[in-house]
N, C-alpha and C positions, 0 to 999 in steps of 0.2 A: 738211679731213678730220676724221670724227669719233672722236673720241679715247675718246666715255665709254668705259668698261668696261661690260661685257656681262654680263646678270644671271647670279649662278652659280645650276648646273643644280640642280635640287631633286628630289630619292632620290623615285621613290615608294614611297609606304608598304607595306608589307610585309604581304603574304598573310595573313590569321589563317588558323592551323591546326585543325582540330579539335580535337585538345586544347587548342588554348589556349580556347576554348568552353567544352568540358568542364568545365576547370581554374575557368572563372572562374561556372559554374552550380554546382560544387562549393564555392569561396569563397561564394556566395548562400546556398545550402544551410546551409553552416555558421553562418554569423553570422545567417539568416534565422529558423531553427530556434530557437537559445538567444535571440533577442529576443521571437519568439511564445511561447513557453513562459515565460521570465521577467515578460515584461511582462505574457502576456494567463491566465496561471492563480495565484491568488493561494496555491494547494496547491503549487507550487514552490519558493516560500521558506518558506515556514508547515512543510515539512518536512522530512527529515534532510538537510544539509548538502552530502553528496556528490553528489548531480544538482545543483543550481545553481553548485556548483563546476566539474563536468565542462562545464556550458553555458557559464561562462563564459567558461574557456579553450578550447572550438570559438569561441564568437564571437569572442573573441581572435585565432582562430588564421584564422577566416574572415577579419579584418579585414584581417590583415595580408597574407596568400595575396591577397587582391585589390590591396593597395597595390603589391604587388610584382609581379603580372601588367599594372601598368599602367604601373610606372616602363620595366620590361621590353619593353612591347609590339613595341618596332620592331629589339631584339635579335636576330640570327638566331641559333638553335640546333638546332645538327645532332645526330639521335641515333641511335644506331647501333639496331641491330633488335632484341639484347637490351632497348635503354633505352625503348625505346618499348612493346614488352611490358610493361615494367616501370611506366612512365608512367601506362598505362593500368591496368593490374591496382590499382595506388595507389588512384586516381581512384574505381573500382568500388568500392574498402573504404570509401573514404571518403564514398560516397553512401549507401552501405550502413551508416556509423555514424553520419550523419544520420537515416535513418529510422529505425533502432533509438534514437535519441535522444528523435523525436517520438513513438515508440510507448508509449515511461517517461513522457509526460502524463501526472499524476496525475488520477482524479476527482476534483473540486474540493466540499469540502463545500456541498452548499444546504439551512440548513433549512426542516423541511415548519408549519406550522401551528399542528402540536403544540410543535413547539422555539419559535416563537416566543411563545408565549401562557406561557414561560416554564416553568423545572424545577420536576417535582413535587414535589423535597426540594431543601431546604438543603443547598449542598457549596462548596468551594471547589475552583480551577480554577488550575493553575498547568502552566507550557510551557516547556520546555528546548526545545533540538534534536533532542533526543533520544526526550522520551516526553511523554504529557499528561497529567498526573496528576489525577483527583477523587477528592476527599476530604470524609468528612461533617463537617459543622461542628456546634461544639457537642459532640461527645463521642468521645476515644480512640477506638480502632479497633487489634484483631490480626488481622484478617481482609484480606488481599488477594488482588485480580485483575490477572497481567498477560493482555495480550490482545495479538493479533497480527492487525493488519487483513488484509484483502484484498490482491489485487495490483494495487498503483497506485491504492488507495483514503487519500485523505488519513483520518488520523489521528482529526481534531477531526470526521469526519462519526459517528463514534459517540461522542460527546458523549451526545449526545439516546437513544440508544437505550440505554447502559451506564446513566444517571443512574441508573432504579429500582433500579440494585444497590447506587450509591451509600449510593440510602435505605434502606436495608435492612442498612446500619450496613459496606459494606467500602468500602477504597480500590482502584482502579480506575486503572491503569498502562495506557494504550494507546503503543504504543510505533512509533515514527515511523521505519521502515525503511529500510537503506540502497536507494534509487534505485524504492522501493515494493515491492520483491521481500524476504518473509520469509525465503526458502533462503539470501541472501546473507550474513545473521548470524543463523540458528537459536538461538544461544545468546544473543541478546540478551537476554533476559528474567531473566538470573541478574545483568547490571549492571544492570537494573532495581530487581530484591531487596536489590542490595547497597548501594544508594542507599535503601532503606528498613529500612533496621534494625531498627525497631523493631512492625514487622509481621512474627510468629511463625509463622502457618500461612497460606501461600500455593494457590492453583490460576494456572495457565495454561489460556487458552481463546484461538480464532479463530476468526478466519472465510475461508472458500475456503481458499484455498494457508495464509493464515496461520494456520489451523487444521492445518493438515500438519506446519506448523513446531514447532505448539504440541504435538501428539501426541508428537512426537521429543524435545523439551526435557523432558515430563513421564515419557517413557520413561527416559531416561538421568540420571534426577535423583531420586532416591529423598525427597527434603523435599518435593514437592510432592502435594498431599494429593487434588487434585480438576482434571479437563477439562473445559471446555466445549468446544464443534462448534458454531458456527453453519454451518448449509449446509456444513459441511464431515466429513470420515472420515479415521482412521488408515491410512498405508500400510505401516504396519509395526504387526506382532505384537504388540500389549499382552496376552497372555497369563500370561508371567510374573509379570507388573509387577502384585506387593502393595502393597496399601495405596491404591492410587488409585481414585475414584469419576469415573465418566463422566457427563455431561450431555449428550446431542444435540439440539440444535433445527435443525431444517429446514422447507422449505415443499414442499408437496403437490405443485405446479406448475415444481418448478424446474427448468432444461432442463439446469442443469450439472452440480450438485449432485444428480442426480437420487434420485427415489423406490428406484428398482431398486439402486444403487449405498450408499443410505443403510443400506438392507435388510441388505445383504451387505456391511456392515462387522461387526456383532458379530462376524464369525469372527477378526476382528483386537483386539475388543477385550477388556477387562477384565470379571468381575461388581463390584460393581453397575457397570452402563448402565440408564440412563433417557434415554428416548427419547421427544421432543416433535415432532409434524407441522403445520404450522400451516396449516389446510385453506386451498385456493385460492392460497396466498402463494408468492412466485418468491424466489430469490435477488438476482435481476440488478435485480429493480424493487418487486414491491409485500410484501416481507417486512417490509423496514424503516419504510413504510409501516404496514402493518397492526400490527405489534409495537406501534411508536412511540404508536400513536393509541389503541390497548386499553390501552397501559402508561397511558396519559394520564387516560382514563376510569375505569381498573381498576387499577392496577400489579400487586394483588395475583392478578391472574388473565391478565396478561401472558406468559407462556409456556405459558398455556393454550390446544390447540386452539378454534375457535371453536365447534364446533361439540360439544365438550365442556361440559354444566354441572355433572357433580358436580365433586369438589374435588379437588385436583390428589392424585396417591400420597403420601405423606411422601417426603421428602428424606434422601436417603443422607446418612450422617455422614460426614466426609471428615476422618477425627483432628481433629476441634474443627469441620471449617471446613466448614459446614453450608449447600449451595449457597439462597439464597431462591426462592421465586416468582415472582421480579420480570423473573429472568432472559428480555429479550427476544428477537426473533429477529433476523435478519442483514441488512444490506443490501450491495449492489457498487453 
């Protein structure tokens, strides 16, 4: 008689669910998302702090959501109809805060021809987390600029286009925003000042949104003497607001920033406004272009339309802080 024992019976494996699908194209998501952006844009770390923190902890959270859908897989879990509403509505936020994660891709600095054939003045270059500071080398300076990039525009891609202001004797604060959005700290620009003590008269300028930011700091700040606008306008009332001198630079062409809408901000802004168009030039592409490469040739006729040759108006006094010529146009 045969005595072996008889193989024991073996469970099959258990149905995946749709959410558990879900669940594990949501863990992909997360930890997919913060390695393409950390790994594959070097404006990720290069600027402020709090998006490659946020990524890291989704990759984190992605990694481990997956470790745990896998120890799990042959678990059965029952869920009542709340839970499973609930399951699911989860799941949707959290595709949903993936793609709002991939969508804070910063523009990644590249520069054009002009940047690399090197700056047309001496400055030094220094970078916190925080802001990128140029400064002219070679002689003091009471004169600065903070500025407020674009939205999800790295930092260091106006480098190249701020330098002729450098030369033109100020220091030049580009300030590295939280997650690329200037609304998120509007007042960023007064711990910028407060880190430079020893520059007396300040302006604030932008470009697109960060120019909205920059509007609102110089409205609620009575020390700051002078705006620049690249491709961007005030949404709120500078009427009142004494003592401040406007700058606008924009391009002829630009589809966001438009002509119509540039027009129809003096009703929001201050006397003096001075108002520069840079024929043919876009915001979104060949401002920063054309700027950057006239700055290169000309610095001194850099925020001159092109198709202007007499000489630019004098320059409004801004209480000492006297904007130059050099001042270029915008880029996104």
């Amino acid at each position: 008689m045969d005595t072996s024992s008889s193989p024991a019976a073996v469970a099959p494996p258990r149905r995946r669910t749709a959410i558990f699908w879900v669940s594990v194209v949501c863990a992909a998501a997360l930890s997919g998302v913060a390695v393409w952006m950390l790994a594959g844009n070097p404006a990720v770390l290069a600027g402020h702090p709090l998006l490659p923190g946020i990524l890291l902890a989704a990759g984190a959270a992605g990694v481990a959501w997956a470790v745990l859908l896998w120890l799990r897989r042959d678990v059965p879990r029952p869920r009542s109809l709340p839970r499973i509403v609930g399951a699911w509505l989860g799941r949707l936020a959290v595709l949903v805060f993936a793609a709002g994660l991939a969508w804070l891709n910063p523009f990644a600095y590249q520069p054009g021809a002009a940047a690399e054939a090197g700056p047309t003045s001496d400055f030094s270059v220094t970078e916190t987390n925080a802001a990128v500071t140029m400064s002219p080398e070679g002689s003091a300076t009471a004169k600065g600029l903070v500025f407020y990039p674009g939205a999800r525009v790295d930092a260091r891609a106006y480098q190249d286009i701020l330098a002729p202001v450098v030369g033109a004797g100020y220091r030049v604060v580009i300030l590295k925003e939280p997650l690329g959005l200037s609304l998120l700290d509007g007042n960023q620009a007064r711990g910028a000042i407060g880190d430079n003590p020893d520059i007396t008269t300040w302006a604030v300028g932008g470009h697109s949104l960060g120019g909205v930011s920059a509007s609102s700091f110089a409205l609620h700040n009575a020390d700051i003497k002078g705006l620049v606008l690249y491709a961007s306008y005030p949404v709120e009332s500078l009427r009142g607001r004494t003592g401040l001198s406007i700058l606008s630079v924009s391009g002829s062409s630009d589809g966001l920033s438009t002509p119509a809408k540039i027009d129809a901000a003096p009703a929001n802004c201050c006397p003096p406004t001075r108002n520069l168009r840079l024929s043919g030039a876009e915001c979104t592409r060949s401002l920063a272009t054309t700027a950057t490469s006239r700055a290169t040739a000309n610095p001194a006729s850099a925020a001159r339309p092109p198709s202007s040759r007499s000489p630019p108006p004098p320059s409004p006094s801004w209480g000492g802080f006297r904007p130059p010529h050099t001042l270029p146009g915008a880029a996104r």
